[in-house]
PAKEMI-633301 format. One record per residue: residue number from 1; residue in one letter; x, y, z of N, C-alpha, C in turn. Coordinates in Angstrom, 1 decimal, always signed. Layout:
ROKE   pos   code      npx      npy      npz     capx     capy     capz      cpx      cpy      cpz
ROKE   NUM      a        X        Y        Z        X        Y        Z        X        Y        Z
...
// end
This chain:
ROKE   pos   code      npx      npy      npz     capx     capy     capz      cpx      cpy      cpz
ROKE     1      x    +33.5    +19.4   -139.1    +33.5    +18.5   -138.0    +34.1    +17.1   -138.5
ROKE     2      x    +34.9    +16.7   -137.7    +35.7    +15.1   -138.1    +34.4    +14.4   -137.6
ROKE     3      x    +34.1    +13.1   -138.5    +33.1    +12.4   -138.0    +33.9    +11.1   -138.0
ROKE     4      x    +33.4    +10.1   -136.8    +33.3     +8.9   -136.7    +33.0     +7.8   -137.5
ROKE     5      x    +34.5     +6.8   -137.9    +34.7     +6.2   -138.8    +34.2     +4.8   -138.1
ROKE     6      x    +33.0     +4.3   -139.1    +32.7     +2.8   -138.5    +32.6     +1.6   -139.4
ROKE     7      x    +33.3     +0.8   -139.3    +33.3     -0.2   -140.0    +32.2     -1.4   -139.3
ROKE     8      x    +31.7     -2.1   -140.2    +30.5     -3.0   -139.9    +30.7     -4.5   -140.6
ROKE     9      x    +31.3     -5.4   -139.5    +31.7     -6.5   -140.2    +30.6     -7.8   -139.8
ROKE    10      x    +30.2     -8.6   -141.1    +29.8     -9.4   -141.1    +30.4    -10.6   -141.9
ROKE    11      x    +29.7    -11.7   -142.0    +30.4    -13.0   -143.2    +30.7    -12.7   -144.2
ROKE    12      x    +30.0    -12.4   -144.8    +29.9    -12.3   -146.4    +29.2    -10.9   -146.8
ROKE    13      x    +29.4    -10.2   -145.9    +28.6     -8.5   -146.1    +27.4     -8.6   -147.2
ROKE    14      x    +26.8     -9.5   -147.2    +25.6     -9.7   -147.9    +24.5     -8.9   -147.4
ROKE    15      x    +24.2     -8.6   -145.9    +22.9     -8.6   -145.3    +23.1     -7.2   -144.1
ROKE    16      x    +23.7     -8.2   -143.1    +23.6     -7.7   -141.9    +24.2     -6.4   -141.6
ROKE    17      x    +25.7     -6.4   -141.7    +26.7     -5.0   -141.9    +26.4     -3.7   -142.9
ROKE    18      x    +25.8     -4.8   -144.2    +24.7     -4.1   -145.1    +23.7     -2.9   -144.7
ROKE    19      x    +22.9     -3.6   -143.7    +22.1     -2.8   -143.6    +22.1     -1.9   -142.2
ROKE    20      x    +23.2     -2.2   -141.2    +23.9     -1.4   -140.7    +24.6     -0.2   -141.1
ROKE    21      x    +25.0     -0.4   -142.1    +25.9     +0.9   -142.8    +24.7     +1.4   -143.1
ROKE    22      x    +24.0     +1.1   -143.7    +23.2     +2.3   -144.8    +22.4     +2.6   -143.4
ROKE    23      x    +21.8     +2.5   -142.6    +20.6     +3.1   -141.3    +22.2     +4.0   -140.6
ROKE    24      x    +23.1     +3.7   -140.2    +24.2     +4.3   -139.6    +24.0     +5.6   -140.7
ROKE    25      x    +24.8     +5.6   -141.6    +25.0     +6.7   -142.9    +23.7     +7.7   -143.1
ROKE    26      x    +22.4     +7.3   -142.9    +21.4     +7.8   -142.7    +21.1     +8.6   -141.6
ROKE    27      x    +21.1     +7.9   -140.5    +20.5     +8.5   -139.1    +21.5     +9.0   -138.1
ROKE    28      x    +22.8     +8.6   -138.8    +23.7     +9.6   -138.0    +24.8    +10.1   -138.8
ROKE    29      x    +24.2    +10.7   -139.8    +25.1    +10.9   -140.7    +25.8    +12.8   -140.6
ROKE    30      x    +25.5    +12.9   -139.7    +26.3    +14.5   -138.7    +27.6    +14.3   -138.3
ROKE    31      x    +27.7    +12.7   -137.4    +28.1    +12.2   -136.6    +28.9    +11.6   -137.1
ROKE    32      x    +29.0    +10.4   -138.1    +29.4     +9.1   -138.3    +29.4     +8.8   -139.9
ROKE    33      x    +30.4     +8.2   -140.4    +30.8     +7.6   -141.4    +31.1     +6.6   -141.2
ROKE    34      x    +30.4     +5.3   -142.4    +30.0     +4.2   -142.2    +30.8     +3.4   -143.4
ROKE    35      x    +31.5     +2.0   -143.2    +31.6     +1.6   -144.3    +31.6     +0.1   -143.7
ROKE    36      x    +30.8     -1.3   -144.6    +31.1     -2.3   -144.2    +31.6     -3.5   -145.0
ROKE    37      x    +31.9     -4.6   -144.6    +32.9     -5.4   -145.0    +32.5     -7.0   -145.0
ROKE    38      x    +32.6     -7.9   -145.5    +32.6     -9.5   -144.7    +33.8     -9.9   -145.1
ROKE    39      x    +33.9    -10.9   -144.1    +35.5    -11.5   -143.8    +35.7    -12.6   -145.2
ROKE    40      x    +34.8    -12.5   -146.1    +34.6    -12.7   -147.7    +33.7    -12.1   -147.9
ROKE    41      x    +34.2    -11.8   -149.4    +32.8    -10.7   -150.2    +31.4    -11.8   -150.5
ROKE    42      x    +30.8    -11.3   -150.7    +29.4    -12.9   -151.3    +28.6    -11.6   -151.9
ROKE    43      x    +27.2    -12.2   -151.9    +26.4    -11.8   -153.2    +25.8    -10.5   -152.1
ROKE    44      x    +24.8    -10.3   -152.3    +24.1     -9.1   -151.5    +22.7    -10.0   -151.5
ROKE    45      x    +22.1    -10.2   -150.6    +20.9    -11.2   -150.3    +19.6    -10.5   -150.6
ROKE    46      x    +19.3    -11.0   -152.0    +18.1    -10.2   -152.5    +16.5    -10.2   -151.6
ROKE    47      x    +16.3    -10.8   -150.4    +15.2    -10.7   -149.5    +15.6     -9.4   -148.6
ROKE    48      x    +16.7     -9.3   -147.9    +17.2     -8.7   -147.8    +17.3     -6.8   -148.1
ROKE    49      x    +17.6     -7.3   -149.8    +17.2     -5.9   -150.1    +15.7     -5.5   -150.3
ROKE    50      x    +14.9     -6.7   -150.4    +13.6     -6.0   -150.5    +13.0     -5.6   -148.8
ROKE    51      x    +13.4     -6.1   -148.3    +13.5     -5.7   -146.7    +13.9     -4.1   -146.4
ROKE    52      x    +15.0     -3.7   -147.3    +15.1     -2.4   -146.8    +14.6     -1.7   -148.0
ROKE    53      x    +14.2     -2.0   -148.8    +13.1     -1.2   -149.4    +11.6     -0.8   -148.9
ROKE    54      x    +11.1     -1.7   -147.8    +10.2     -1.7   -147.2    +10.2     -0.5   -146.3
ROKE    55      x    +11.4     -0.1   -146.0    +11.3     +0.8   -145.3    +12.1     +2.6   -145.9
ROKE    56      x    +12.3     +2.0   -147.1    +12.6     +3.4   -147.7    +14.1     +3.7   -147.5
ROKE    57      x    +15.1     +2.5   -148.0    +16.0     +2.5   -148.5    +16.5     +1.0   -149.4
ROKE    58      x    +17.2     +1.9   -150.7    +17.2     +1.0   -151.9    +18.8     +0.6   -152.1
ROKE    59      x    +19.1     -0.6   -151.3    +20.8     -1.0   -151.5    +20.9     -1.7   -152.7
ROKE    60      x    +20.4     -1.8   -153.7    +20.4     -2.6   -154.8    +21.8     -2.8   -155.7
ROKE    61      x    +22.2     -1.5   -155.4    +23.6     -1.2   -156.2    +24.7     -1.0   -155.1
ROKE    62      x    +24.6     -1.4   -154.2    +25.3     -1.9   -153.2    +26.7     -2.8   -153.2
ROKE    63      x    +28.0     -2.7   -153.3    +28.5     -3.8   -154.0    +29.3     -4.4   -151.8
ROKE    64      x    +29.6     -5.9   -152.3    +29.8     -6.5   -151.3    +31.6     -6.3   -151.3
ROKE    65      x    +31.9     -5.8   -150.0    +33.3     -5.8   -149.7    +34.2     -6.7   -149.0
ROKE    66      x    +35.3     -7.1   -149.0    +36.4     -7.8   -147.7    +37.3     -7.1   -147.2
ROKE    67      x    +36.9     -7.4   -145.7    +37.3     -6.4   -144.7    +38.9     -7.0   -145.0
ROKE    68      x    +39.4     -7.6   -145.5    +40.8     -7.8   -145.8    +41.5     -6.7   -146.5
ROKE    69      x    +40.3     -6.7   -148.2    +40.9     -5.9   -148.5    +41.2     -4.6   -147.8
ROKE    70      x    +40.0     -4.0   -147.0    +39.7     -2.6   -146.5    +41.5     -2.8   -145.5
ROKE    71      x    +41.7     -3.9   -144.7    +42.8     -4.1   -144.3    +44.3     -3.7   -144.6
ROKE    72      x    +44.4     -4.4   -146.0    +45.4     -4.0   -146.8    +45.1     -2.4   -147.3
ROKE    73      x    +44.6     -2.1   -147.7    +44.0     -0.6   -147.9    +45.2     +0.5   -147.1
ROKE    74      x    +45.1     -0.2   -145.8    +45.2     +0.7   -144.9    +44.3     +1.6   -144.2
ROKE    75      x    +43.0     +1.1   -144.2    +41.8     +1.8   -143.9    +42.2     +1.6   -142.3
ROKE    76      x    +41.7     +3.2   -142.1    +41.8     +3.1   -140.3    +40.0     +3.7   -139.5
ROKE    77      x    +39.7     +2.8   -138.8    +38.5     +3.4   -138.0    +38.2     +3.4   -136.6
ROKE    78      x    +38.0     +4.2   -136.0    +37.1     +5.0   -134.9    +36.5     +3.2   -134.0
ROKE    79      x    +35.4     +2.8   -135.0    +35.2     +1.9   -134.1    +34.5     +1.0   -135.6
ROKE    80      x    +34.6     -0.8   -135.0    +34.7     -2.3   -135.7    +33.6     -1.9   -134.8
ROKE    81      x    +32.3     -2.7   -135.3    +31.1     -3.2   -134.8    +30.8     -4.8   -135.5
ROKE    82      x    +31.3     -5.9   -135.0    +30.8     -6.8   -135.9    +29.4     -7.6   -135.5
ROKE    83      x    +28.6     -7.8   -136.5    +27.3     -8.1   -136.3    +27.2     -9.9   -136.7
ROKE    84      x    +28.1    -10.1   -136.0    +28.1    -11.7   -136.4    +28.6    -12.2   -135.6
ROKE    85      x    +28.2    -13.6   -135.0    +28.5    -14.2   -133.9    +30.2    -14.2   -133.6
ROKE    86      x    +30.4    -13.6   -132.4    +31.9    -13.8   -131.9    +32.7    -15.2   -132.1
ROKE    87      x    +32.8    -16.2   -132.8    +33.4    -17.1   -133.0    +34.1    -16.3   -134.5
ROKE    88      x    +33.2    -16.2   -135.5    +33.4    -15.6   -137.0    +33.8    -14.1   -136.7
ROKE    89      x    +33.6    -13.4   -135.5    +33.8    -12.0   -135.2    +35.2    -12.1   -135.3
ROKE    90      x    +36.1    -13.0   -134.5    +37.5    -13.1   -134.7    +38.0    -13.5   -135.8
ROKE    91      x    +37.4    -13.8   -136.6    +38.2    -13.8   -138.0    +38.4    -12.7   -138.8
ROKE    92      x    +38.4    -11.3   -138.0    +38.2    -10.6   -138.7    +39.8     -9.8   -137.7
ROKE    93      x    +40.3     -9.1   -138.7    +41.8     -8.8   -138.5    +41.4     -7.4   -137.4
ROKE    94      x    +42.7     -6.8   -137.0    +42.7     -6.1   -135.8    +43.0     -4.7   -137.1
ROKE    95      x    +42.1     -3.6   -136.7    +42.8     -2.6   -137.5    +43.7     -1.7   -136.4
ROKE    96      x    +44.7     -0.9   -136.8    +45.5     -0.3   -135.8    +44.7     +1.2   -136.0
ROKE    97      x    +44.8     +1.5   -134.5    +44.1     +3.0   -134.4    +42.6     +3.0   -133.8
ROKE    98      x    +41.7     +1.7   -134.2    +41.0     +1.3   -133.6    +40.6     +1.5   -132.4
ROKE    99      x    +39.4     +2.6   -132.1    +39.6     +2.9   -130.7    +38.5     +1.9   -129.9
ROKE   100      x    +37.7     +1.4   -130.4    +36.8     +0.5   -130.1    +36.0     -0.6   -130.8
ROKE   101      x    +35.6     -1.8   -129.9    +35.2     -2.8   -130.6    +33.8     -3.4   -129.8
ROKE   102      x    +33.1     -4.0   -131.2    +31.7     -4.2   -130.3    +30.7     -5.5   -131.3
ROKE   103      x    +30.4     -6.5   -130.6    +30.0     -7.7   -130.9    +28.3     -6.9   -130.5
ROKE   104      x    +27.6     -7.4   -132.0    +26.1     -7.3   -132.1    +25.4     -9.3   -131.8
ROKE   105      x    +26.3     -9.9   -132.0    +26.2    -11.4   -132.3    +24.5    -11.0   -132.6
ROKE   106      x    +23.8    -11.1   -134.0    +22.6    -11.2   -134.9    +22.7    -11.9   -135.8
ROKE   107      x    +21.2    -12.6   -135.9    +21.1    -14.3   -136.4    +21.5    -13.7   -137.8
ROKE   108      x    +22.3    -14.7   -138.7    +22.7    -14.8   -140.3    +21.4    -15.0   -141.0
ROKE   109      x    +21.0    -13.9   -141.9    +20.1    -14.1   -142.8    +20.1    -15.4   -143.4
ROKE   110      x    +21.4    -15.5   -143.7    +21.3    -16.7   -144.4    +21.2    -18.3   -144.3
ROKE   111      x    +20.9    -17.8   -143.0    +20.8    -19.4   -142.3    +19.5    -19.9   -141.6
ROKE   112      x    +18.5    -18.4   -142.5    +17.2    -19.0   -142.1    +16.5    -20.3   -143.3
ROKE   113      x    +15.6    -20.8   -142.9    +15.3    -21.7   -143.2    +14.0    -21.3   -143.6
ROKE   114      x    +13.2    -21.9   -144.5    +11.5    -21.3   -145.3    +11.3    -21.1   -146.3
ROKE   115      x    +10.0    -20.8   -146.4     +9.6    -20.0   -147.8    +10.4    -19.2   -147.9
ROKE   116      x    +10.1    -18.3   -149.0    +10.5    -17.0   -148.9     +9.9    -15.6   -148.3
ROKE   117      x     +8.8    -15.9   -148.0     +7.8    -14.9   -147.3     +8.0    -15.7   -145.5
ROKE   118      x     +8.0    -16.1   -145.5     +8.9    -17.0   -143.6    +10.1    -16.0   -143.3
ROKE   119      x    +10.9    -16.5   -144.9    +12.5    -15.4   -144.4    +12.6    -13.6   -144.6
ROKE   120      x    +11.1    -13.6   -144.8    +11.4    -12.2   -145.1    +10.3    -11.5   -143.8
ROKE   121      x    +10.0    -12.5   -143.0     +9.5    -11.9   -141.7    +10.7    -12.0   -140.8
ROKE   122      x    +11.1    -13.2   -140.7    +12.7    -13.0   -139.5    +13.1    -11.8   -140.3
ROKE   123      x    +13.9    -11.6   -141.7    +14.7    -10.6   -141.9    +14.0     -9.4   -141.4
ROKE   124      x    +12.8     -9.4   -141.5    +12.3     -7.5   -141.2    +12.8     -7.9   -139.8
ROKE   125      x    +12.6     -8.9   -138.8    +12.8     -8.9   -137.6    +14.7     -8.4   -137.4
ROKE   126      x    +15.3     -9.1   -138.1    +16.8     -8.6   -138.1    +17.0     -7.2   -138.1
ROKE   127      x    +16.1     -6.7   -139.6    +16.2     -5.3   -140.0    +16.3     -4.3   -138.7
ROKE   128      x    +14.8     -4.5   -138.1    +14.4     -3.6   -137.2    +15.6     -4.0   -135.8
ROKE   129      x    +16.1     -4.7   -135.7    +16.7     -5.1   -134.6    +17.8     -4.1   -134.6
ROKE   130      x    +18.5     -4.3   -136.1    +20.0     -3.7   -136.7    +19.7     -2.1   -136.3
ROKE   131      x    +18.0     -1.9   -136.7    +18.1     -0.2   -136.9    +17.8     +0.2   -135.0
ROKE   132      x    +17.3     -0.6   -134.6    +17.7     +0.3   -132.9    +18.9     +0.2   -132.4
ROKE   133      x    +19.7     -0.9   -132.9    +21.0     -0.9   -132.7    +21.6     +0.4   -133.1
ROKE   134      x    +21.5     +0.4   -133.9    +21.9     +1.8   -135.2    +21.7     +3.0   -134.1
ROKE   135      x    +20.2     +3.2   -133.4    +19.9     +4.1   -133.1    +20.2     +4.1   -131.4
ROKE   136      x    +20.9     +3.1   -130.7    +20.9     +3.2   -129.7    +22.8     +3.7   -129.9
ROKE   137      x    +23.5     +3.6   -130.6    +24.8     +3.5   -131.2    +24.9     +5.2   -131.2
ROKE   138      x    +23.6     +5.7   -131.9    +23.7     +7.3   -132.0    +23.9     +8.0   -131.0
ROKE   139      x    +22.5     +7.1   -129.8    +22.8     +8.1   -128.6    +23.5     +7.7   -128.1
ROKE   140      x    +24.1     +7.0   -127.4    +25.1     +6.6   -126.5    +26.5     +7.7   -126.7
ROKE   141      x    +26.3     +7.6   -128.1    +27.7     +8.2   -128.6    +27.6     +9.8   -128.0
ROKE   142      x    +26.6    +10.5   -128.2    +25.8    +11.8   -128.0    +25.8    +12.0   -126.3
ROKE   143      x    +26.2    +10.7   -125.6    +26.3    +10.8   -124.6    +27.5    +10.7   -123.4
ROKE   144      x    +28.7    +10.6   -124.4    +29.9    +10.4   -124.0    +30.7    +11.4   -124.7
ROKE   145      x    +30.2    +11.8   -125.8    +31.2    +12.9   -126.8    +31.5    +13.9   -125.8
ROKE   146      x    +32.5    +14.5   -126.1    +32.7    +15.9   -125.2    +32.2    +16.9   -125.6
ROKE   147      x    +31.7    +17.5   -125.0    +31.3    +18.8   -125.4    +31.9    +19.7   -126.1
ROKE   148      x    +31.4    +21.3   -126.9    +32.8    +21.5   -127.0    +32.8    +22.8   -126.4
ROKE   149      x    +34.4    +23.6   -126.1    +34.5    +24.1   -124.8    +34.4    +25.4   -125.2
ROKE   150      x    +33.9    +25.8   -126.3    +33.2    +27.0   -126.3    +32.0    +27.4   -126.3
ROKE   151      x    +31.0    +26.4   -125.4    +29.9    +26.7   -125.0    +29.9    +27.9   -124.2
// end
């Protein structure tokens, strides 16, 4: 089965696209192949990763990408999901072949403000938000695919 190529763009692929790819790769991984990017690489946001350790996945060795480079690459996908507000969403290049595009606009980890036990309750809140996204992304897809015609 050819599976569905998704790219997941955020700022700095520190957090958000982060943890989109890895719940995508996970929960629809029949279906869908996942890879994400920010429109600059940055660090990987260590609350973050202890966030999705909470739930029984370990990005630690995770390395941060630029959807530029994936650009120059020549990387081609199915569908761009950017999870960052549509102003910074267009900063992100057009891939050709591209059959779809889709704005999550979800708050930037990095722009919460707190302790560190403050930003690691918004983030679980981001987490879980990312993963019904994730999972409403499954079905919908499940609901438009074509069948196939030797049923």
């Amino acid at each position: 089965m050819i599976k569905t190529r998704v790219l997941f763009v955020c700022i700095h692929n520190s957090a958000r696209s982060q943890m989109a790819e890895t719940f995508l790769n996970d929960l629809g991984k029949e279906t869908f192949i996942a890879e994400s990017a920010g429109i600059e690489a940055g660090t990987l946001n260590p609350i973050v990763v202890e966030a999705m350790k909470e739930v029984g996945y370990d990005i630690s060795k995770n390395e941060t990408n630029s959807v530029f480079e994936f650009f120059k690459a020549g990387k081609q996908y199915d569908l761009v999901v950017k999870v960052c507000d549509t102003v910074n969403g267009q900063l992100c290049p057009v891939f050709p072949g591209t059959k779809a595009e889709l704005y999550w606009n979800i708050t930037d980890p990095s722009a919460l403000a707190g302790t560190k036990e403050e930003k690691l309750n918004e983030i679980r809140k981001i987490r879980d938000l990312i993963r019904v996204k994730v999972e409403a992304l499954i079905q919908d897809f499940k609901l438009i695919r074509p069948l196939p015609l030797d049923l």
